[in-house]
C-alpha positions, 0 to 999 in steps of 0.5 A: 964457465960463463966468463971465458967468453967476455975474459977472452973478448977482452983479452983479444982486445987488449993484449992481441988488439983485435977491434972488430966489433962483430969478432969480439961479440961473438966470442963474447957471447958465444956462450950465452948467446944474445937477443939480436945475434948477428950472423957470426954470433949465430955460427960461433954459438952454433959451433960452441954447442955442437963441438965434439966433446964427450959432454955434448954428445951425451946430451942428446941436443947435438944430433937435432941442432946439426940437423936444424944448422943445415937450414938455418943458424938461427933454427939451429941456435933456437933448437939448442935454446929449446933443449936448454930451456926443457932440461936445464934446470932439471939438471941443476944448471942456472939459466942466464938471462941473457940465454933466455932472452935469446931464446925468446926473441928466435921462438918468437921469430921462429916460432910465432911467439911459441916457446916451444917448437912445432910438434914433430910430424906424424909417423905414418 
């Protein structure tokens, strides 16, 4: 499953000549996403997560990754890095390093080195 994005990058590149850098990138890691996404990376890893697939919504992530997508790509891929991150393992899934470096560097900027999110506020 993780090898469709850089089978598919080097596919654009080599057989459809695509040679944007940022283009190949993104589609390279859009599953995995990367330490230093750039703008469009973000979007195309954003849009990945949230795509409306049974197996997306059932996960409980969609609903809080769109909500946090409003305001900030970024928001957004870190909200969806923190879901992974909590439940992954619970449910069998091998996390790569490459996603756990992605998740560092935004809570980091986001979060202030926390690699968890803030708290919820409190219901009145």
């Amino acid at each position: 499953m993780l090898l469709h994005g850089p089978i598919a990058a080097a596919v654009l590149h080599h057989r459809l000549g695509v040679t944007d850098s940022g283009v190949l990138d993104a589609v390279k890691y859009h599953t995995t996403g990367r330490p230093g996404a750039s703008p469009l990376e973000l979007a195309v890893f954003v849009a990945d997560k949230i795509a409306l697939h049974p197996a997306a919504q059932q996960r409980g992530f969609v609903a809080a990754v769109r909500q946090a997508a409003e305001k900030s790509l970024r928001g957004a891929a870190v909200v969806y890095l923190d879901w992974i991150v909590s439940n992954g393992p619970r449910l069998g899934w091998v996390l790569h390093p490459r996603l756990l470096a992605a998740y560092e560097e935004l809570a980091h900027d986001l979060w202030g080195g926390a690699t968890r999110g803030p708290p919820p506020p409190a219901r009145p």
